[in-house]
C-alpha positions, 0 to 999 in steps of 0.5 A: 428292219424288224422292230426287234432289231430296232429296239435292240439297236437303239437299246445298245445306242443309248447304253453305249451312249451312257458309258461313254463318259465312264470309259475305262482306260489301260495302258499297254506296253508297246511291242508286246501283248496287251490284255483288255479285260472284259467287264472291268475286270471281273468276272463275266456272268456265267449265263452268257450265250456268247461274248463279243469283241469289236473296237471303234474304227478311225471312220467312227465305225465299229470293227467286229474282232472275235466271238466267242460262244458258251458251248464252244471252247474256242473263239471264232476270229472276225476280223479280216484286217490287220488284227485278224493274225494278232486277237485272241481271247484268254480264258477269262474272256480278256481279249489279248493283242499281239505286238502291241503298237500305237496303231491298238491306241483304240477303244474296244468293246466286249458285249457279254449276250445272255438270253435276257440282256446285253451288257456292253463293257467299252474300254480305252487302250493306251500304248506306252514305251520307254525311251532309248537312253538320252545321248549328247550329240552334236557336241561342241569342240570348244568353248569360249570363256564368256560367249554363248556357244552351242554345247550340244543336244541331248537326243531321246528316241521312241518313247510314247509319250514324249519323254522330258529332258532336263540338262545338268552341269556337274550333277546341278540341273541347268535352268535356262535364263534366255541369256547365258543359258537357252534350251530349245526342246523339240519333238518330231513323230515318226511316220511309221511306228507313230513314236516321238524323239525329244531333242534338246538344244543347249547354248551356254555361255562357259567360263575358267570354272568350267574346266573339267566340268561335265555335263549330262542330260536325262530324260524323263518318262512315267514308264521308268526311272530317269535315264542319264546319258553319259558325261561330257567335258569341254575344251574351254578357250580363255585369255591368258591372264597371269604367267609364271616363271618357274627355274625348272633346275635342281636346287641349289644352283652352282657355277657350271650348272645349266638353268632352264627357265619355264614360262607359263601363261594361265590360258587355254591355249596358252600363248606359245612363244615369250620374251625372256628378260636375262639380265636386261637384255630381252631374248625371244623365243618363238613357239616354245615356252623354255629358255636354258643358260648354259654354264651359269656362273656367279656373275649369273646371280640376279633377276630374270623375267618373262612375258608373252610376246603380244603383252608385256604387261603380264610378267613374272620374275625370279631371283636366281642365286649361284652357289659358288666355292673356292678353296686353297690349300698349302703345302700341296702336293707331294712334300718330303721333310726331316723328322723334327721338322716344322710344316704349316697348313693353311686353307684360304676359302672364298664362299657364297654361304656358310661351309664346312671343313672336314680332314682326313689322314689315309681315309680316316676322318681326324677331329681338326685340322693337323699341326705340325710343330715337330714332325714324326714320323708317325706323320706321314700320310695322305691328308684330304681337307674337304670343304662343302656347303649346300650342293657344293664341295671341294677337295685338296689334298697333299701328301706327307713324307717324313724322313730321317737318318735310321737309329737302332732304339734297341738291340737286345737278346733272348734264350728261345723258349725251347732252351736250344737257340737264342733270338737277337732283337734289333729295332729302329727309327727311320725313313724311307725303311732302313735294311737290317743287315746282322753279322751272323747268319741265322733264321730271320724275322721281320714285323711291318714298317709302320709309323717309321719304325721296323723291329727284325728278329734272327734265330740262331744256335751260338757254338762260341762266344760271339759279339754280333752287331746289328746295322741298319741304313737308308739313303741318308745314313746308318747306325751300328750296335753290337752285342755280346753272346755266349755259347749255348754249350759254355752256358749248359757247362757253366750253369751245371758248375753253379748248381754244384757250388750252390749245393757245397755253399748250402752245406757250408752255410748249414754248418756255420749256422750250427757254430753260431747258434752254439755260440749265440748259447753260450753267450747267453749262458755267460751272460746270465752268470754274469747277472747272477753274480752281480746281484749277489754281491750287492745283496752283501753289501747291504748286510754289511758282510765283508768279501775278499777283494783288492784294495781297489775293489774296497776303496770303492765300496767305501765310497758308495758306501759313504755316497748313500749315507749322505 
């Protein structure tokens, strides 16, 4: 060996040496190009002769990778291994590695050779890679309420370095206490990429509470934020320890209804056959949970119980009540009285609660109860007497017929507006509806028969003084009444005559009117002379004049005289 060589070596060795506890160490992602720097990053002197990059064999040997000389632009690839398709150096003298895997986990050197120096920059390459997303496998079908059971494992594929997993309940981390709850880690390398899988096993003791609960585990790496994998819920198995018997039925109940009665125990599974307790007397009914009375009746009212078939002591009971309503009403059906009349109604009601009573007459609701203490025929209909409580209602009915002999109210005529007819008005009473029968002919009229009464109207033009009778009749009678009607032609002559004698009579009283009044005048005249006459008589007297006159007339003068001087 040259002695300068030797120097150099030995040179290079000591340098090497020196740097060793000063390596520099990047982390490059797996499966992708990792880019070691030269120099530690900055930049590489510019007086270089050539740049080399090399790396420590696993033997503890150095690999020669690539060279790079200043006066070429490109490098010259040394290697002749797996790297020899994967190096390349960029332009800031970075040697680049294609595909990384954990196998670049190396240590690489860049030598910078300048004519007066060799400068080593050794550099530690890490090669990381996130986990797959963590998933719960190996899941349990069930778990048992208060026995440590396998839940599952929580599986993390490829990562470098190992991923952590943590377990939670409901987003609440699980610790493991050894007892009621273990985890057991485990990681195992693949052969080939050298990658780690963490596995999980988690064993917990479950409880009621966890229905519904769910369960997740995460993994925990430095190259990216916890993943979680997705949630899990478990079938958990506990005892029954209560049961409720429910009345699956509408409310309230009422004779005839059919009652189905439901037992539910609290466990999971719950038990699938019972005992149903019904009035006493013990019915069992296997791989169901129901038990239906038919047509209950009110005898059916009381306590009724239930229970699982391997344990009577858990028992539920319920109170069932059936509503029931009875309901009389007399008279009923169809009855037939005579106008004046009496009827009685009466409702008889037996009941399990308080009810209510409604009536009507041919649909129309009345406000109480109807009497009849002397029947009309206005009475007669369709009566409902409706009695109800809560779910429960009964209906009686009974119909009203009132009867009666027919009686014509009134019989009555009119000149038609017209001046040319006349119109004969006969109305009745009675029941079933009387028939009109006139003893004329002419145009007739007929209002509608209600409450018993009916009003019939003929139109005719009478040529002749005519008596017309009206008569009406049913099957339990009749009655007739007549009238008399005049011509119309008689009555044209006759009202003619009047208007004549009226005018000769208003002349006559003209006349006689002008006799009075002269004669009222000269009354009035003689009345006033008669005044004047006397007034002057008495003013002679008091002069003491004397006036000619019977003896008579003197001798009473004498005596008045003699009556003022006393």
């Amino acid at each position: 060996m040259h002695s300068t060589d030797y120097y150099v070596g030995a040179f290079v060795a000591l340098v090497m040496l020196l740097q060793v506890s000063a390596l520099e160490t990047i982390v490059g992602l797996y499966g992708e190009t990792i880019e070691v720097p030269c120099s530690t990053g900055a930049p590489v002197t510019s007086d270089y002769m050539f740049i080399k990059w090399k790396y420590d064999k696993d033997d503890g040997t150095a690999g020669d990778l690539l060279v790079k000389r200043k006066e070429k632009d490109e490098a010259s690839i040394l290697a002749s291994d797996e790297y020899r398709d994967r190096v390349n150096i960029s332009d800031t003298s970075s040697l680049l590695i294609a595909h990384g895997t954990l196998e670049d986990q190396k240590t690489f050197t860049c030598m910078v050779v300048t004519e007066a120096d060799v400068l080593l920059y050794p550099i530690n390459v890490l090669v990381h890679k996130k986990p797959l997303p963590p998933q719960i496998t190996e899941k349990a079908k069930e778990l048992e309420d208060g026995k440590l059971t396998r839940l599952g494992e929580c599986v993390s594929e490829g990562a470098n370095p190992v991923a952590n997993i943590t377990w939670s309940r409901n987003g609440i981390p699980l610790v493991a206490d050894g007892k009621m709850i273990v985890i057991t880690p485990t990681v195992t390398v693949d052969k080939e990429t050298g990658l780690s899988t963490t596995t999980s096993e988690l064993q917990y003791t479950a409880s009621k509470g966890d229905v519904d609960a769910t369960f997740t585990c995460s993994s925990h790496h430095s190259l990216a934020p916890d993943q979680v994998s997705a949630p899990e819920t478990f079938t958990i198995h506990y005892p029954t320890e209560k049961v409720k018997l429910q009345v699956v039925s509408e409310v309230p109940l009422k004779e005839g209804d059919n009652v189905t009665l439901k037992c539910k125990g609290d466990g999971n599974p719950p038990p699938t056959s019972y005992n149903f307790h019904i009035k006493g007397k013990k019915v069992t009914v296997d791989n169901s949970d129901t038990y239906t009375l038919i047509g209950v009746t009110r005898d059916s009212t009381g306590e009724y119980k239930c229970s699982p078939v391997d344990n009577d002591n858990l028992v539920d009971s319920k109170n069932i009540t059936v509503s029931y309503l009875d309901v009389s009403l007399s008279p009923s059906g169809t009855i037939v009285r005579r106008v004046g009349e009496n009827v009685a109604v009466t409702v008889q009601k037996n009941a399990s609660g308080e009810v209510k009573i409604t009536w009507t007459k041919d649909n129309t609701k009345l406000e109480k109860q109807p009497r009849f203490d002397k029947l009309k025929y206005s009475d007669s209909g369709n009566y409902v007497c409706e009695v109800s409580m809560a779910g429960l209602t009964q209906r009686r009915s009974f119909r009203l017929v009132v009867e009666g002999v027919p009686v014509i109210k009134r019989l009555d005529k009119q000149r038609g507006e017209d001046g040319k007819h006349k119109v004969l008005i006969c109305e009745a009473e009675g029941s079933p509806k009387p028939m009109v029968l006139w003893s004329v002919n002419g145009t007739s009229e007929e209002s509608p028969y209600v409450n018993g009464k009916i009003t019939h109207k003929i139109v005719m033009v009478p040529t002749a003084n005519l008596t017309v009778s009206c008569t009406v009749s049913n099957d339990l009678g009749h009655d007739m009444r007549v009238i008399n009607v005049s011509s119309l032609f008689k009555e044209e002559k006759k009202m003619e005559r009047e208007d004549q004698t009226d005018d000769s009579n208003d002349q006559a009283k003209l006349i006689v009117g002008i006799v009075v009044g002269l004669l009222l005048a000269a009354a009035v005249v003689g009345l006033v002379y008669w005044i004047y006459t006397k007034k002057s008589k008495q003013g002679s007297w008091k002069t003491g004049e004397k006036e000619t006159g019977t003896s008579e007339e003197s001798k009473k003068l004498e005596e008045n005289n003699h009556k003022g001087e006393a």
